[in-house]
C-alpha positions in Angstrom: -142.6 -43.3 -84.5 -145.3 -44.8 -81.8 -147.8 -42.7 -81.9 -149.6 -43.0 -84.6 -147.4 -45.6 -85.5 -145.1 -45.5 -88.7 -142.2 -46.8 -90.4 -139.1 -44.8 -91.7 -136.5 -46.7 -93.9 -133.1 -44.9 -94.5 -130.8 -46.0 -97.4 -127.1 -45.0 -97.5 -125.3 -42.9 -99.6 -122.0 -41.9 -100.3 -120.9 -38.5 -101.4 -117.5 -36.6 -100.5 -116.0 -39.7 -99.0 -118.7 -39.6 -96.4 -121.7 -41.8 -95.2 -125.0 -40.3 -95.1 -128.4 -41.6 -94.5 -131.4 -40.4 -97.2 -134.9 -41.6 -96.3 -136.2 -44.0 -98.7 -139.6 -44.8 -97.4 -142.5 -43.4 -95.1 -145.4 -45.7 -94.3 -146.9 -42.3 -93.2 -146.0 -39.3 -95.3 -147.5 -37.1 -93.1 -145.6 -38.4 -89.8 -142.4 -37.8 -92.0 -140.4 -34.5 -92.2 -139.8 -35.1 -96.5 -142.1 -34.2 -98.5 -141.0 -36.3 -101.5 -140.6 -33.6 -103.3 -137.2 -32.4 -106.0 -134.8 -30.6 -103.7 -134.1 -27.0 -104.9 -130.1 -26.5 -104.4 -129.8 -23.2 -106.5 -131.9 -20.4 -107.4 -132.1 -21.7 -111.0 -134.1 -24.5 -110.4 -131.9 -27.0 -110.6 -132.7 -30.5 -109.2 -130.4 -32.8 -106.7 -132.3 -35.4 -108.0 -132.5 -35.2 -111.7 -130.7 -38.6 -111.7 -133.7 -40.5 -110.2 -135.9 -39.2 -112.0 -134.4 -40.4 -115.3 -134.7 -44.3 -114.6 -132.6 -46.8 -116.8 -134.5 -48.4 -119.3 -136.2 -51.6 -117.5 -136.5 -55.0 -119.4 -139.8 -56.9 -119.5 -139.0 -59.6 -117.8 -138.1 -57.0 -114.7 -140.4 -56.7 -112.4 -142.5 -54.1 -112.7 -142.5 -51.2 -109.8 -145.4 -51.4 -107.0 -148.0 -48.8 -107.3 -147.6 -45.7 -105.3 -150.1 -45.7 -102.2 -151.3 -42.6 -100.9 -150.3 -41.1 -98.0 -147.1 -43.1 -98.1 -143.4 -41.7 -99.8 -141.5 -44.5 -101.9 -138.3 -43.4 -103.5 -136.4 -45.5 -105.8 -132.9 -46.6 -105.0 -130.3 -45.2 -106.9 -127.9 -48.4 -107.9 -125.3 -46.7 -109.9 -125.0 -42.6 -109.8 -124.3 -41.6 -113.2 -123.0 -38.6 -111.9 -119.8 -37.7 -110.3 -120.3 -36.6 -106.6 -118.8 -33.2 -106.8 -117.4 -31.5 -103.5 -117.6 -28.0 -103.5 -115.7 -25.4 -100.7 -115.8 -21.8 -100.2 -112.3 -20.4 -100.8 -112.7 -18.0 -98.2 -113.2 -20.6 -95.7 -112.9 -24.4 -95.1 -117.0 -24.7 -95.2 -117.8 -27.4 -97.7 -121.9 -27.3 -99.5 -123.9 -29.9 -98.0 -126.3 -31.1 -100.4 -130.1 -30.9 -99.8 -130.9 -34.4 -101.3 -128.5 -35.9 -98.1 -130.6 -34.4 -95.6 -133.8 -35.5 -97.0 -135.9 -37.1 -93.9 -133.4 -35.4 -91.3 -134.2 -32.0 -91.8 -138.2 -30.7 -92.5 -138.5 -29.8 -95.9 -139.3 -26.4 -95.1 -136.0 -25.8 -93.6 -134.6 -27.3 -96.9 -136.4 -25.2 -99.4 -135.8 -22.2 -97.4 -131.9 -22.7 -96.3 -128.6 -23.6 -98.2 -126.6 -25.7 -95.8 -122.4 -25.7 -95.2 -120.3 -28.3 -93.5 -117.9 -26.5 -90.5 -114.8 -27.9 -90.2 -114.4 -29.5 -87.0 -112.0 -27.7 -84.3 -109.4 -29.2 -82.1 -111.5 -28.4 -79.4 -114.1 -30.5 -80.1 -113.2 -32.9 -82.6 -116.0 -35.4 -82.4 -118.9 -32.2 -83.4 -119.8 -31.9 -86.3 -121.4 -28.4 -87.0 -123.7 -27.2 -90.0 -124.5 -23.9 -90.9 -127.6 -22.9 -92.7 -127.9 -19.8 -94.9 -131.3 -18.6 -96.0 -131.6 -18.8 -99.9 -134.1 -15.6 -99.1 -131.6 -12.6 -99.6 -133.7 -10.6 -97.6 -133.7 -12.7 -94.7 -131.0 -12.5 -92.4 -131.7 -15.5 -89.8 -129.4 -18.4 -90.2 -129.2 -22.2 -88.7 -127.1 -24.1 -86.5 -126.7 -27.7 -86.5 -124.6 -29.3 -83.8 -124.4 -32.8 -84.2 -122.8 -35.1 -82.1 -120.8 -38.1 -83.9 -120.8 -40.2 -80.6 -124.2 -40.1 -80.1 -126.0 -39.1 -83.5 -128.3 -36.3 -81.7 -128.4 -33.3 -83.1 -129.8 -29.5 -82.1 -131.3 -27.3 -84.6 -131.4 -23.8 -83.5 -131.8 -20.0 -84.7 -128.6 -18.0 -84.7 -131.1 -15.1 -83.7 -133.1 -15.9 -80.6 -131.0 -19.2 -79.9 -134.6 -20.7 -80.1 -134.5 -24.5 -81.2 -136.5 -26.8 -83.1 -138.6 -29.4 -81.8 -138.8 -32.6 -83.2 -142.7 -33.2 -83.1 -142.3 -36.4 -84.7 -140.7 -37.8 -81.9 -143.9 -36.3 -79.2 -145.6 -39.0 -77.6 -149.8 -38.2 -78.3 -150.9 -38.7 -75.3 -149.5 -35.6 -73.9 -150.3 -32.1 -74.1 -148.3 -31.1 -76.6 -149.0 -34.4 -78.6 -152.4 -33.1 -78.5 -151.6 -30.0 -80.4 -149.1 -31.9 -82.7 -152.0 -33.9 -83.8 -154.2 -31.1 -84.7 -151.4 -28.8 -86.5 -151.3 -32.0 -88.6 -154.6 -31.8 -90.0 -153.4 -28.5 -91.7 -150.2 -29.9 -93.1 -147.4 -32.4 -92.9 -144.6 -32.6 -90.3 -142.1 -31.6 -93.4 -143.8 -28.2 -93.3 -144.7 -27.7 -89.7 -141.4 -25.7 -88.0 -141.9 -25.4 -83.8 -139.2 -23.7 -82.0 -138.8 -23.4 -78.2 -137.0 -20.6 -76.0 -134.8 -22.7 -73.7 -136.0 -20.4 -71.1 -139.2 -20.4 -71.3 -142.0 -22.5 -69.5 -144.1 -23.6 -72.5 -143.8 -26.5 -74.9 -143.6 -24.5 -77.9 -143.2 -20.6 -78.5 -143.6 -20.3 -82.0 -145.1 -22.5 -84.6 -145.0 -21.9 -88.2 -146.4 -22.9 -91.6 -145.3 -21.6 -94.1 -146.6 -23.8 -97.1 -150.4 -23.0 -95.8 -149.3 -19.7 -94.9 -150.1 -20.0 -91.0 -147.9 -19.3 -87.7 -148.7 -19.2 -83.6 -147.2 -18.6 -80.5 -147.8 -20.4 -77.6 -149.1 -19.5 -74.4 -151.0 -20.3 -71.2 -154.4 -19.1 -69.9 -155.0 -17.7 -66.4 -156.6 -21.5 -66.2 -153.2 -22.9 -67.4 -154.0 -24.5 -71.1 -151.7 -24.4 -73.4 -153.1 -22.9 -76.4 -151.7 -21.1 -79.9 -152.5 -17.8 -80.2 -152.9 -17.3 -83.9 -151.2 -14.7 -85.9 -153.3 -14.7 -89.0 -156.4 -14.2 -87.1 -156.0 -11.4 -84.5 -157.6 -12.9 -80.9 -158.2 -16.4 -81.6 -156.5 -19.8 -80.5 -156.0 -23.0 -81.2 -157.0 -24.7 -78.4 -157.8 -28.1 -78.0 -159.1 -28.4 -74.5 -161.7 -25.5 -75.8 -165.3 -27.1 -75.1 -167.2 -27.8 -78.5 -170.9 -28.3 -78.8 -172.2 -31.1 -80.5 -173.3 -28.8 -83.3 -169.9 -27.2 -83.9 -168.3 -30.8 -83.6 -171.0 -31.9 -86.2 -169.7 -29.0 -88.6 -166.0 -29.6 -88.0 -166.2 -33.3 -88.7 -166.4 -33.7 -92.3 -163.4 -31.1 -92.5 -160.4 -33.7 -92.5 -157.9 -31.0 -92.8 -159.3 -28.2 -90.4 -159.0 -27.0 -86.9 -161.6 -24.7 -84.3 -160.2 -21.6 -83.6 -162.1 -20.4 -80.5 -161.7 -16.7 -79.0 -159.0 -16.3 -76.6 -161.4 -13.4 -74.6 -165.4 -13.3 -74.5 -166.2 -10.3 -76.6 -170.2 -9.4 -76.5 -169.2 -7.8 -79.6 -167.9 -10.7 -81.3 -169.0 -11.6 -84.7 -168.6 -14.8 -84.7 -167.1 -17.2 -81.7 -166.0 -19.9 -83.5 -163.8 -20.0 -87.0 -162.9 -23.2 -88.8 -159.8 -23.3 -90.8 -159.5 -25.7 -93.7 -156.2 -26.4 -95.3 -157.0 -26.3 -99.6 -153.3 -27.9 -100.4 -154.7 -31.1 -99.0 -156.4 -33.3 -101.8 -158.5 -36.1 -101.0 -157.9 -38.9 -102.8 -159.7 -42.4 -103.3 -158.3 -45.7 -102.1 -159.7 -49.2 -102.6 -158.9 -52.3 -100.1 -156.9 -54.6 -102.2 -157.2 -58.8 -101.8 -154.6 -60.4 -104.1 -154.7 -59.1 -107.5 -158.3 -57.9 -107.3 -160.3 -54.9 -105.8 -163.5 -55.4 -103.7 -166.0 -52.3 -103.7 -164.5 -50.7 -100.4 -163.6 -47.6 -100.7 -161.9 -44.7 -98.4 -160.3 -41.6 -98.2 -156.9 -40.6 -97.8 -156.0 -36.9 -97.8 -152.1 -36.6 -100.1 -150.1 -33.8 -99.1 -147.6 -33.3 -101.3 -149.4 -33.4 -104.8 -147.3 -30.6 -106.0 -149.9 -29.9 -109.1 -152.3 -29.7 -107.1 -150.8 -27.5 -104.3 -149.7 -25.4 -107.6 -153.6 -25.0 -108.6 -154.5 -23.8 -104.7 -152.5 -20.6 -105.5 -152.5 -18.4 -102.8 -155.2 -19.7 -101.4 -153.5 -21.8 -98.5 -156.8 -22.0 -96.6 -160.2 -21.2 -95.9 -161.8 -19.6 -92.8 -165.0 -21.1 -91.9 -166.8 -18.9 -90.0 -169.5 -20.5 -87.2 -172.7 -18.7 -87.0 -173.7 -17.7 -83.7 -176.3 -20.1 -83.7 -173.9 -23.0 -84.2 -176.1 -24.2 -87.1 -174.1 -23.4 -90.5 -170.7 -21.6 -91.4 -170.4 -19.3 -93.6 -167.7 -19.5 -96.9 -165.9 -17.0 -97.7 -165.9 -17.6 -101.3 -166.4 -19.9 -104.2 -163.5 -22.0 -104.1 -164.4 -22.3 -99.9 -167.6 -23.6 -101.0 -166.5 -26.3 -103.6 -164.4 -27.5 -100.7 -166.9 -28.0 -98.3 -169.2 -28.9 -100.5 -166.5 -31.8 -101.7 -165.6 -33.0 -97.9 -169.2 -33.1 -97.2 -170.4 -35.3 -100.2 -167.3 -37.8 -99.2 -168.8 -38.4 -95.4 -171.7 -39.1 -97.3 -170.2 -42.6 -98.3 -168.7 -44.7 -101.0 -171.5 -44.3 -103.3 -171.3 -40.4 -103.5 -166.9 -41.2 -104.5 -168.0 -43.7 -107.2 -170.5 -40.7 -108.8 -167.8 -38.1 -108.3 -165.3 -40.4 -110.5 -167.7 -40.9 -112.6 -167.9 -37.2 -113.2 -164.5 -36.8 -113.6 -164.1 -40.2 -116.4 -167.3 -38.2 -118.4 
């Protein structure tokens, strides 16, 4: 992708007889739609890629593997499968499973933990599709996927067997346009791999719905009588995400230590409102320290990157996805809703303080 700038490298795999492409490495993990994270192909818990994550035993004179940097997703190559690719068909049809570990970095990873995938056969009318049917793993829910891929050209179109909606590739959104505007904020709540935008081809805004579902958020967009785009949130009833919204300095000055939060602003004035302003804080993301590197040595720089997809600590969040942040009518404080709120600003806070306030807080956690 341009904008920001990152670097996707796919590595090829065989299975079935077939070619597929698996993405290997992300120099941005949060530009990428995998997660990194063991693929889920039954309701047991089984892993598609229990192979790679027992690794043959490595020699000492091998070299040894480069540390993982945050914000980034390495994967290791496979160089010979110990398993046998199995291909397995429905007998009442000629649809063949497509396993979730092949459409890692194709697909978000929200659309693989939530769907089971089947290859169509191809029909004499239209030999050179290929068409993929998604299933939701969810027994109660009754929307599936279709994927329409064109061999010729490689594109593909992702859309809802409900609604006909179709998913938008936000990865692909240049950021100097409105939408790319929005893209970058919904990205401050979570990665792309969990961030699921579907447009109405009949409809006259970038994006009708927006959802998700690991921070436990949707939208649907909309424009004003001024002709914004904007998300009206579902979660909180009358307010928007709207990036055009005019902030005061204050209430810029309270968002900015918030790395992973976004200004929800009233869609109406409401003389009655409690509060006009509401600042919500993804918890799933966890900060974590990096040092600038010169050779084999570390200087004393230090910054912060925010990791995504440290499923331990996404486990620990609970339900707690995020935290609402309400802005005083004064525009001088917010309010937190409850303890765990509280340790989280008070944690983004003491990190704009500076390098010196990470150095104590590792020192807290070595004692």
């Amino acid at each position: 992708t341009k904008s920001p700038p990152s670097l996707h490298v796919f590595d090829r795999a065989m299975h079935g007889r077939r070619t597929h492409w698996v993405l290997a490495y992300a120099s941005d993990a949060s530009m990428s739609v995998d997660d990194d994270q063991p693929c889920v192909d039954d309701d047991d818990g089984a892993n598609d890629d229990a192979n790679d994550e027992q690794p043959a035993d490595r020699d000492e004179s091998d070299p040894q593997p480069e540390p993982h940097t945050p914000g980034t997703i390495r994967r290791a190559r496979s160089e010979a499968p110990s398993f046998v690719p199995l291909v397995v068909t429905r007998t009442t049809s000629s649809e063949r499973l497509c396993p979730s570990s092949l459409l890692r970095g194709l697909l978000p990873s929200a659309l693989i933990r939530a769907y089971r995938f089947w290859y169509v056969a191809p029909t004499t009318a239209s030999p050179a599709t290929v068409t993929i049917k998604g299933e939701p793993r969810d027994l109660g829910d009754s929307t599936c996927l279709t994927i329409v891929v064109d061999s010729k050209t490689a594109e593909a179109t992702v859309s809802r067997e409900d609604d006909d909606s179709r998913l938008i590739n936000l990865a692909l959104v240049p950021g100097d346009t409105e939408l790319g505007v929005v893209v970058a904020a919904l990205r401050c709540l979570d990665a792309l791999a969990h961030i699921l935008a579907w447009k109405d081809p009949t409809s006259d805004v970038p994006i009708d719905r927006v959802s998700l579902p690991r921070v436990k958020l949707s939208f649907r967009g909309m424009r004003t009588t001024e002709g914004r785009f904007v998300l009206v949130s579902d979660d909180h009833d009358g307010y928007v995400l709207d990036v055009q919204a005019p902030l005061s300095d204050n209430v810029r000055s309270l968002l900015a230590p918030l790395q992973a939060a976004v200004a929800l602003t009233p869609l109406t004035s409401n003389a009655m409102r409690q509060h006009d302003i509401i600042l919500v804080s993804s918890s799933i993301a966890k900060p974590v320290v990096v040092r600038s590197q010169s050779g084999d040595t570390y200087h004393e720089s230090f910054d912060v990157a925010l990791e995504r997809n440290d499923a331990v600590w996404i486990d620990a969040c609970g339900e707690s996805r995020t935290y609402a942040y309400p802005v005083h009518l004064s525009e001088e404080w917010v309010t937190a809703p409850n303890l765990a709120a509280s340790l989280s600003l008070l944690m983004y806070r003491s990190i704009a303080r500076g390098p010196y306030v990470i150095q104590a807080c590792e020192a807290a956690l070595a004692v």
